[in-house]
One Martini backbone bead per residue (centre of mass of N, CA, C, O) as a GRO file, in nm:
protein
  118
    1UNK     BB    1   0.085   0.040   0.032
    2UNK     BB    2   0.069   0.317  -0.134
    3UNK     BB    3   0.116   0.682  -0.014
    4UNK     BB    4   0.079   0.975  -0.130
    5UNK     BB    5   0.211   1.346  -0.085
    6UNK     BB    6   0.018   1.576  -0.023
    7UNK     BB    7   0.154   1.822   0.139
    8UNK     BB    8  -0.035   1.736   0.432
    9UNK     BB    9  -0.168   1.507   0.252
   10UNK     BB   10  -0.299   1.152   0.183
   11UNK     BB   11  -0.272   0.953  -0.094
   12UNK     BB   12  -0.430   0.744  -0.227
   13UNK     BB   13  -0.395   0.534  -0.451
   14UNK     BB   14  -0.570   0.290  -0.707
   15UNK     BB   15  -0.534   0.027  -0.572
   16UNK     BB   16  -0.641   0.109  -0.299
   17UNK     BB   17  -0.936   0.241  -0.417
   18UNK     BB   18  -1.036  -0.031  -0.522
   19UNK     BB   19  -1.005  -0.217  -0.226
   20UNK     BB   20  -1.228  -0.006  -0.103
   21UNK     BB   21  -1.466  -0.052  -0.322
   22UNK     BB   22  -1.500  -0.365  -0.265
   23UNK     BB   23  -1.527  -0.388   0.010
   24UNK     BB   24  -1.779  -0.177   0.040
   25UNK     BB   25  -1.964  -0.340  -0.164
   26UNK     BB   26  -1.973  -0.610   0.013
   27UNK     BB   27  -2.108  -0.470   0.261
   28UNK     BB   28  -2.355  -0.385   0.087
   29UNK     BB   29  -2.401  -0.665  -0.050
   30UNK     BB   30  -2.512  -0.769   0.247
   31UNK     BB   31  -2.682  -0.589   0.357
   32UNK     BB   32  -2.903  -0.576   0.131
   33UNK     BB   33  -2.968  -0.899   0.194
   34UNK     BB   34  -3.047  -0.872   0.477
   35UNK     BB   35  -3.264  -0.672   0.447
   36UNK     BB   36  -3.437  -0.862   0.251
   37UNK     BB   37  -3.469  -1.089   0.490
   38UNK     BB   38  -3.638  -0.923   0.678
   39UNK     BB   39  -3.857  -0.817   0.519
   40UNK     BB   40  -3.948  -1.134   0.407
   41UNK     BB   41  -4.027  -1.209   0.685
   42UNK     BB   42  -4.236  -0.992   0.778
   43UNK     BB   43  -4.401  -1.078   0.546
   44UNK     BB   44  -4.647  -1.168   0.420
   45UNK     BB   45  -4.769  -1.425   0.204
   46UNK     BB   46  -4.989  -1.305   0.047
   47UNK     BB   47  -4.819  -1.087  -0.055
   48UNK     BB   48  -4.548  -1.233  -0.173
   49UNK     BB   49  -4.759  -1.391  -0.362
   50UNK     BB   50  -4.861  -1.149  -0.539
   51UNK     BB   51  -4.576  -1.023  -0.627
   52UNK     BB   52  -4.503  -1.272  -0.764
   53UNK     BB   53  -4.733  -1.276  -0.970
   54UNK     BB   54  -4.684  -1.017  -1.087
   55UNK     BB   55  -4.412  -1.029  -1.197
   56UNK     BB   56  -4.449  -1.243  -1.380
   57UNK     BB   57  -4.622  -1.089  -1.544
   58UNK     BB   58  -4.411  -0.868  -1.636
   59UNK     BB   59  -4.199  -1.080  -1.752
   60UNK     BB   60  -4.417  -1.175  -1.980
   61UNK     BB   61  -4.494  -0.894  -2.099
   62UNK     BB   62  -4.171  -0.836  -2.169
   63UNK     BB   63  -4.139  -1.079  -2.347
   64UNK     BB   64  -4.345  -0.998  -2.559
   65UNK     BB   65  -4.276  -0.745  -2.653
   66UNK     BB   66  -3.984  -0.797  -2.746
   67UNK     BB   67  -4.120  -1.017  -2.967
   68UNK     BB   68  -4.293  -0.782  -3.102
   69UNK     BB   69  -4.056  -0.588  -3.163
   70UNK     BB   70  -3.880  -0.814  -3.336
   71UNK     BB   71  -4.131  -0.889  -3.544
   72UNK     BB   72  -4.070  -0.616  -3.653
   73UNK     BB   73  -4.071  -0.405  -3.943
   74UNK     BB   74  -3.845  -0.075  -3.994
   75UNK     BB   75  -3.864   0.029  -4.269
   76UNK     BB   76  -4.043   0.292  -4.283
   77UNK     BB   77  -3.857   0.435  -4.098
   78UNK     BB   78  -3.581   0.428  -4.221
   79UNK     BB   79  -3.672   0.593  -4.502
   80UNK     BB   80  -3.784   0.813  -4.328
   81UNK     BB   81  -3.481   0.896  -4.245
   82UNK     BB   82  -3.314   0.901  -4.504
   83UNK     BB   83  -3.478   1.128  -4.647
   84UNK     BB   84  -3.435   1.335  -4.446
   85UNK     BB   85  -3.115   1.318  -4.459
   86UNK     BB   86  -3.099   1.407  -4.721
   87UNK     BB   87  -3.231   1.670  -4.709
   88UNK     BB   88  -3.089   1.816  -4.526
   89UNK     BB   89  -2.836   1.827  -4.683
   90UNK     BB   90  -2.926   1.949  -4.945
   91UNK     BB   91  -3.042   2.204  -4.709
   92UNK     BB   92  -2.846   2.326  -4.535
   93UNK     BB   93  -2.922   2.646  -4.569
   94UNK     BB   94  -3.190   2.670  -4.525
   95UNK     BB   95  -3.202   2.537  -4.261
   96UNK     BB   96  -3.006   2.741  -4.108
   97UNK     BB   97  -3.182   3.003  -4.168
   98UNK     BB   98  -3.455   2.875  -4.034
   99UNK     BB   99  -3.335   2.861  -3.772
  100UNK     BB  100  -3.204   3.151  -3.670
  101UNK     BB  101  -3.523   3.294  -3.703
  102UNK     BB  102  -3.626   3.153  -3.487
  103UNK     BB  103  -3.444   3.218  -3.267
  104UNK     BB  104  -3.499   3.502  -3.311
  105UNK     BB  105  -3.772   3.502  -3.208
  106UNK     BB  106  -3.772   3.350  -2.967
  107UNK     BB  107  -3.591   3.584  -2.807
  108UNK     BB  108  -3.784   3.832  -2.837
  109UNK     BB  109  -4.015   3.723  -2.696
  110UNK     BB  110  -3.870   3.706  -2.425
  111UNK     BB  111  -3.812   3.947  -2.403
  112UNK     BB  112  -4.103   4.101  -2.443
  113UNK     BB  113  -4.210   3.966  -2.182
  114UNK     BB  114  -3.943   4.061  -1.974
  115UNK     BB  115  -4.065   4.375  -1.974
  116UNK     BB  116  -4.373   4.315  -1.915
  117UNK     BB  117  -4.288   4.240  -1.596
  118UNK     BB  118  -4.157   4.477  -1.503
   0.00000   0.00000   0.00000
């Protein structure tokens, strides 16, 4: 365990803070661990069947959306973002005008209601 000296502090090397930091981890997924078995002692046996009951119900609700996210085919989303970035790049300075006479025009309005609030 090297540890250099800044000033009047020291400081931990990287591999001292790393050894810290497992160690820390360690200690927290045990507390963890501990808290999560007192909370189900604790808990009815009902509720807790409930629980379980929901969870399933979520992972199974979540892996058929998956599943029917898998088997859609998003081509036509896909050539309409072509053609956007098609057109975007090909009108480039038009683009860029129209931004910027926006953000002026959106700026002047904040100003001219933060006059009249005054």
């Amino acid at each position: 365990m090297t540890i250099t000296s800044h000033g009047s502090k020291s400081i931990p090397t990287s591999t001292e803070l790393r050894r810290q930091a497992a160690r820390a981890t360690g200690r927290l997924r045990d507390t963890a661990l501990h808290v999560g078995r007192l909370v189900e002692d604790k808990t009815p046996d009902p509720l807790l069947a409930g629980a379980l009951r929901t969870a399933t119900r979520v992972r199974d609700t979540a892996a058929r959306a998956g599943r029917l996210a898998g088997d859609k085919r998003f081509d036509s989303a896909r050539a309409k973002a072509g053609r956007a970035a098609t057109m975007a790049r090909t009108n480039r300075t038009a683009l860029t005008t129209v931004a910027g006479v926006l953000a002026a025009a959106l700026l002047a309005r904040r100003a001219r209601r933060a006059r009249r609030e005054r």
